[in-house]
C-alpha positions as CSV (number, residue, x, y, z in Angstrom):
1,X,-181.6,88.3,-194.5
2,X,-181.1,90.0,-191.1
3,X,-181.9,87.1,-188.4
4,X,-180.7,89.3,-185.1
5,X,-183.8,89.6,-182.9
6,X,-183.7,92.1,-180.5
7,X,-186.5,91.9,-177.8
8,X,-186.8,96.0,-177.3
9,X,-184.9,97.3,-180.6
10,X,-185.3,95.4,-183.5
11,X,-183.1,95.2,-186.2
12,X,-184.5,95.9,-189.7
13,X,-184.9,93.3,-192.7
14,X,-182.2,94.8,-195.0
15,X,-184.1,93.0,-198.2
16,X,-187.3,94.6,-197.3
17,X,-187.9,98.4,-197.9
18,X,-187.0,101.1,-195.0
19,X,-189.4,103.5,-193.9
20,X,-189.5,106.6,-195.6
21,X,-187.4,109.4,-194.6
22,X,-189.6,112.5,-194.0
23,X,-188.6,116.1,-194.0
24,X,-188.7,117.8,-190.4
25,X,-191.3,120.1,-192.0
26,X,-193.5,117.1,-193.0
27,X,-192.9,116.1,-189.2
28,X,-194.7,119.3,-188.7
29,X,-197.3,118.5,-191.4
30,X,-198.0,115.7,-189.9
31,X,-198.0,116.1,-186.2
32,X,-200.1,119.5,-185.6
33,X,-202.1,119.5,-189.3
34,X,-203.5,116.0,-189.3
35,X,-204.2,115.0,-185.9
36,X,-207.0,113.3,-186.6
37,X,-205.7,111.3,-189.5
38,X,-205.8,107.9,-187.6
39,X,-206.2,105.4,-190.3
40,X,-202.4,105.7,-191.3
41,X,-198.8,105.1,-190.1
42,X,-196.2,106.9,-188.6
43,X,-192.5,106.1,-188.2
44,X,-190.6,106.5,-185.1
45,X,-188.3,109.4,-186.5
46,X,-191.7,111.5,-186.8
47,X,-193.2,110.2,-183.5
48,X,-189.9,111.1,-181.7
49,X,-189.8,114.4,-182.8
50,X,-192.8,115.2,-181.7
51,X,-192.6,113.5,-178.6
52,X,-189.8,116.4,-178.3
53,X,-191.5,119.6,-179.5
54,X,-194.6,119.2,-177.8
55,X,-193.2,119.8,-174.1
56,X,-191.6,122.6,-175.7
57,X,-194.5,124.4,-177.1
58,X,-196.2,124.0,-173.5
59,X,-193.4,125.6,-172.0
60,X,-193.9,128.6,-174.0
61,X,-197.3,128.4,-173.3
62,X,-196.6,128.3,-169.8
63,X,-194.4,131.1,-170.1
64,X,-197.4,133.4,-171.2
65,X,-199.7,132.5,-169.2
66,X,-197.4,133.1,-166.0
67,X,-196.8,136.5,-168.2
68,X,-200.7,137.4,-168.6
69,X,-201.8,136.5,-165.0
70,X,-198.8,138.3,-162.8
71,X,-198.0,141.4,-164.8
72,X,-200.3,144.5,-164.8
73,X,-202.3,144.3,-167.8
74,X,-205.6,144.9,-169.4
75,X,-207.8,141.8,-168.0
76,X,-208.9,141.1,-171.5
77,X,-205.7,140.6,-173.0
78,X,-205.1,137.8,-169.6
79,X,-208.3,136.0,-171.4
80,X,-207.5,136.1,-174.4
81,X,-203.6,134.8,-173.7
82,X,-205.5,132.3,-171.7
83,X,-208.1,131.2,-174.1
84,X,-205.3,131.2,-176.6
85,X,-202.8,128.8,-173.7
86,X,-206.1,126.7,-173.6
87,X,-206.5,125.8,-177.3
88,X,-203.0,125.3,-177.6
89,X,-202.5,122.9,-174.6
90,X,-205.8,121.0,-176.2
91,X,-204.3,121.0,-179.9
92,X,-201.2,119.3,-178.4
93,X,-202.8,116.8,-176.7
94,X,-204.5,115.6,-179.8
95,X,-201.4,116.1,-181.6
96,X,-199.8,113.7,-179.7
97,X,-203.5,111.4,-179.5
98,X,-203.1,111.1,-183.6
99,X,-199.0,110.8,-183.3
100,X,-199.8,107.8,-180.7
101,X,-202.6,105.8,-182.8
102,X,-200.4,106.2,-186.1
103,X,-197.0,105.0,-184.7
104,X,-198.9,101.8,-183.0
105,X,-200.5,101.3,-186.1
106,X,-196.5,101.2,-187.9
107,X,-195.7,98.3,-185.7
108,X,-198.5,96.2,-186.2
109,X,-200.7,97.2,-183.3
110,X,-204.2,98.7,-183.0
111,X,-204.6,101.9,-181.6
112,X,-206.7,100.8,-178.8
113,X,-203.5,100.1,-177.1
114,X,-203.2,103.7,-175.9
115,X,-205.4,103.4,-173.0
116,X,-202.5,100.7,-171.8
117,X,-200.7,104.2,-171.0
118,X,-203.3,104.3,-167.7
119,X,-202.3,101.1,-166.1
120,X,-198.9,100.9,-164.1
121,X,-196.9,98.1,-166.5
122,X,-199.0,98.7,-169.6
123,X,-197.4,102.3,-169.3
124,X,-194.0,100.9,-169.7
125,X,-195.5,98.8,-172.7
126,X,-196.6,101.4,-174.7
127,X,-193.1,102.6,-174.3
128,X,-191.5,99.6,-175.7
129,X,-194.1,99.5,-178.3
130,X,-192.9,103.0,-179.5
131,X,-189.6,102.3,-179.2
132,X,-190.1,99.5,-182.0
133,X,-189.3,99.8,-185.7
134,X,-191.8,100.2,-188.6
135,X,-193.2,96.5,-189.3
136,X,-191.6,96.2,-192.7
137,X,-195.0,94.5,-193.8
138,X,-198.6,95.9,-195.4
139,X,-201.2,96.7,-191.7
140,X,-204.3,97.4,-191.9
141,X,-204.6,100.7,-190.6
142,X,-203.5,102.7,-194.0
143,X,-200.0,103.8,-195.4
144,X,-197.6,107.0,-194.4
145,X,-199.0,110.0,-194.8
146,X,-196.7,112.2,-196.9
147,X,-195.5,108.9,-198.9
148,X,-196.6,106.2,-201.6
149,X,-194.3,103.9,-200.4
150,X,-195.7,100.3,-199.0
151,X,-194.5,97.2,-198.2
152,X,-195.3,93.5,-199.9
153,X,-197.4,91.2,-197.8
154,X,-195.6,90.0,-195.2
155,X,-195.6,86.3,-193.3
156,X,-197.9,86.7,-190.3
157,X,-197.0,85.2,-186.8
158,X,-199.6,82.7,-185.8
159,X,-200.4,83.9,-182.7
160,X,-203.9,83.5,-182.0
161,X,-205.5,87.1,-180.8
162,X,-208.7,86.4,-178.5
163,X,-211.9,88.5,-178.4
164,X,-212.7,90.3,-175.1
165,X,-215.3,87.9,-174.0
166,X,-212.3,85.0,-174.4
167,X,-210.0,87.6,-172.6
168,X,-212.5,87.8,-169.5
169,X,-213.3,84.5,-169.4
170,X,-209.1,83.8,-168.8
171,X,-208.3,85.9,-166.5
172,X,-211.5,85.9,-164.3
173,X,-212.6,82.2,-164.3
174,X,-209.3,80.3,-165.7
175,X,-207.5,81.7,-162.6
176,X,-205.9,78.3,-161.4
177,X,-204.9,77.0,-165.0
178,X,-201.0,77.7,-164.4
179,X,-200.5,74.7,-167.1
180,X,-201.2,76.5,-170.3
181,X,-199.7,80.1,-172.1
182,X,-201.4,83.5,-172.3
183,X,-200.4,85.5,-175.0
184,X,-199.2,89.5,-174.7
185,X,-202.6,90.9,-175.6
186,X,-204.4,88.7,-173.5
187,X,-202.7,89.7,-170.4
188,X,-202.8,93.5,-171.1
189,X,-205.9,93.5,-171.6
190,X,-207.3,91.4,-168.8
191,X,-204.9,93.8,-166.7
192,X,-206.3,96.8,-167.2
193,X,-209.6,95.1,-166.5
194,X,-208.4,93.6,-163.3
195,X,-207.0,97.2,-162.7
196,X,-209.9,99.1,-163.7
197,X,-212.0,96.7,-161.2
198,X,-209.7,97.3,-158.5
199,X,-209.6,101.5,-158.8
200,X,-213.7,101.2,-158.7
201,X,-213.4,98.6,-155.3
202,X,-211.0,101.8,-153.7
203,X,-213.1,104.5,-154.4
204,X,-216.3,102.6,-153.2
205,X,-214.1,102.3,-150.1
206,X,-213.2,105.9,-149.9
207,X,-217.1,106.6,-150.5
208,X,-218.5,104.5,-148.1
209,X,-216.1,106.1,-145.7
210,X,-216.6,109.1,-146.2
211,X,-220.4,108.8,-145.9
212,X,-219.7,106.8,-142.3
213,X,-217.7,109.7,-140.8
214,X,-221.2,111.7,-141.1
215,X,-222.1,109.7,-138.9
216,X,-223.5,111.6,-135.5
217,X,-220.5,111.3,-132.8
218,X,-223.1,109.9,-130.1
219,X,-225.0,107.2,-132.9
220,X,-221.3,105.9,-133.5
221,X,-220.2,106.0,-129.5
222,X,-222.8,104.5,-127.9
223,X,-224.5,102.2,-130.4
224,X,-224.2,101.8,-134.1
225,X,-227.6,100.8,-135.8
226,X,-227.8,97.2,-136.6
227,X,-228.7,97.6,-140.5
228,X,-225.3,100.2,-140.7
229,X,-223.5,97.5,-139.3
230,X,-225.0,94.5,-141.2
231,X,-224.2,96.4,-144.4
232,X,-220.3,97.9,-143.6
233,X,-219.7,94.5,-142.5
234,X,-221.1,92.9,-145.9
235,X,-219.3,96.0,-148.0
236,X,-216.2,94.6,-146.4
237,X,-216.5,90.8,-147.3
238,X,-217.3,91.6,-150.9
239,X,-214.0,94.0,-151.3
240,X,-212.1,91.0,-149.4
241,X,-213.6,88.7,-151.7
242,X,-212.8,90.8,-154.6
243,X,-209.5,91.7,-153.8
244,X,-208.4,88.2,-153.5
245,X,-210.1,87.2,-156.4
246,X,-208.0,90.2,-158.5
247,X,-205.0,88.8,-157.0
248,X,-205.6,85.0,-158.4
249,X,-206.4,86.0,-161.6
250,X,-203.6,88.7,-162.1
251,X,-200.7,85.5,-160.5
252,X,-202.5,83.0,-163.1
253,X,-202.6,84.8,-165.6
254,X,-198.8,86.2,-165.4
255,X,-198.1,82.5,-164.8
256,X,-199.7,81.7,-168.1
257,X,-197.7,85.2,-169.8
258,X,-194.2,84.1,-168.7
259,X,-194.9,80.4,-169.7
260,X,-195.9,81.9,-173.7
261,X,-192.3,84.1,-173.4
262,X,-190.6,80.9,-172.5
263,X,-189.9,81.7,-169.4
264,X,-190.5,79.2,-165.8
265,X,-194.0,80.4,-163.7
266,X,-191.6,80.5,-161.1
267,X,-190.4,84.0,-161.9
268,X,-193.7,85.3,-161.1
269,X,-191.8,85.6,-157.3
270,X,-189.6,88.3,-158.7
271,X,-192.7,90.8,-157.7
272,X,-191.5,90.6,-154.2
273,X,-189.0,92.0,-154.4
274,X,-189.4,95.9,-154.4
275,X,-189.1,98.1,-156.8
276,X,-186.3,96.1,-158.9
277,X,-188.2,92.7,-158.8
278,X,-191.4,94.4,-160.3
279,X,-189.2,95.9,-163.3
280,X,-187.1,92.7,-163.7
281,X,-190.6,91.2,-163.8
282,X,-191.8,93.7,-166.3
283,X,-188.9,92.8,-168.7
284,X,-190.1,89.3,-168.6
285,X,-193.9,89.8,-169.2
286,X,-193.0,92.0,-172.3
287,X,-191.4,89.8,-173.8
288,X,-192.5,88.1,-176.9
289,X,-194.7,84.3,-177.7
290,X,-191.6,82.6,-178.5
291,X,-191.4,80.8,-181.5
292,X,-190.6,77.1,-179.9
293,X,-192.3,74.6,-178.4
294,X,-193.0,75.3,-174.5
295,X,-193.9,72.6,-171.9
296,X,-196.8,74.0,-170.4
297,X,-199.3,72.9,-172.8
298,X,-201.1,74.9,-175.1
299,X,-203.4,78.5,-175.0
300,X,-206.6,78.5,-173.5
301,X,-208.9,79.6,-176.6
302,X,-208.0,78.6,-180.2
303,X,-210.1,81.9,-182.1
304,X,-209.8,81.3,-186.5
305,X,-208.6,84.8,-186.6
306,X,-205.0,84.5,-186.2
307,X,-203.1,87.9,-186.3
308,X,-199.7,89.1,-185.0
């Protein structure tokens, strides 16, 4: 038994099958003819090349189109190399979509976790994630594609996995419980909530600005209406209220995260520092539950279903 732990590459259980080996022409197979296989597994050989051809095949594409639109030639043929650019760009997208779901599903995580890639850190976690080794265990999202080969049941980490509603109710309303653990999930997921809050808060900003600069010149230079100026002053309390708000939840609950990785609260002051401190931070908060006993208590929810 291999007992190394790595905490971004992973060593593999040598008594346990390897992943199977595919062909680069099952690569192929895989990536471009079955991109809407999701139920299934990928390895990170297949993902990998993939993650390689793809910008290559846009390239070309890019090359035509450039070609069709700047050279002297019949205007249909420049639709029909475009049309032809345009399905190929869409086909690679969902190429990679499919290639995405699959090689989460191969280390144990749902697909869902792709939309992590449009939050800032949960970017850099589905990077880590892919970066992972199969899980050298039965999932429940199907087997390979182009092979019979699966794994025995495997022990399962007893992590407990909260719903969405437990999620919500942590990182909105638990916001001064520093004395407890959060696991990885949990705070991914409440951050891209936070986030997603925070991106609609800006563009109501930008919005009501941009409907306050159509304002008449004389209205805003001799006297603004009172209602205007009741409710611009009221828009601006609730942002202030919200922003603060985001900003306690996201410090309690990466409080919570670091205490579940076994690390001190106290790290959380890394963020302050820029640009290094919010990687150095990242590296923390992707870490792992660890396996021992941690001083700060115990998780806020206690769900039945207990899953990696």
């Amino acid at each position: 038994m291999n007992n190394r732990v790595y905490y971004f590459i992973k060593s593999y259980d040598e008594n346990l099958p390897m992943p199977p080996a595919e062909s680069f022409v099952q690569i192929l197979n895989e990536t471009y003819l079955h991109p809407f296989d999701w139920k299934a597994r990928t390895t990170r050989k297949s993902f990998w090349w993939s993650v390689l051809i793809n910008p290559i095949i846009s390239i070309l594409c890019i090359i035509l189109s450039f070609y069709a639109f700047n050279e002297n030639i019949n205007p249909g043929i420049r639709v029909i190399d475009g049309v032809i650019a345009l399905a190929v760009y869409i086909w690679i997208f969902l190429a990679g979509l499919g290639q995405t779901v699959r090689r989460l599903h191969d280390v144990g995580y749902s697909g869902y976790w792709y939309w992590a890639a449009f939050t800032g850190y949960g970017a850099m976690f589905l990077f880590y994630l892919e970066l992972q080794p199969s899980a050298q265990r039965k999932v429940k999202w199907g087997q390979y594609l182009f092979s019979n080969q699966d794994y025995p049941q495997g022990h399962e980490d007893k992590v407990p996995v909260p719903t969405i509603g437990q999620i919500l109710k942590e990182h909105f309303f638990d916001c001064f419980k520093w004395n407890a653990r959060s696991t990885r999930t949990s705070f991914w997921v409440g951050t891209a909530f936070s986030q997603v809050i925070m991106s609609i808060s800006i563009l109501f900003i930008y919005l009501f600005s941009f409907l306050f600069a159509f304002i008449p010149s004389p209205i805003v230079n001799e006297h603004i209406p009172t209602a205007v100026a009741i409710a611009f002053l009221c828009f601006l309390i609730l942002v202030l209220i919200i922003t603060i708000w985001a900003f306690l939840a996201q410090l309690g609950h990466t409080v919570r995260r670091l205490h579940d990785a076994g690390f001190s609260g106290g790290w959380w002051w890394l963020s302050i520092i820029p640009y290094l401190g919010d990687l150095l931070l990242a590296f923390l908060l992707f870490h792992p539950t660890t396996k021992s006993d941690v001083k700060w208590d115990k998780y806020l929810f206690e769900p039945e279903d207990r899953i990696r």
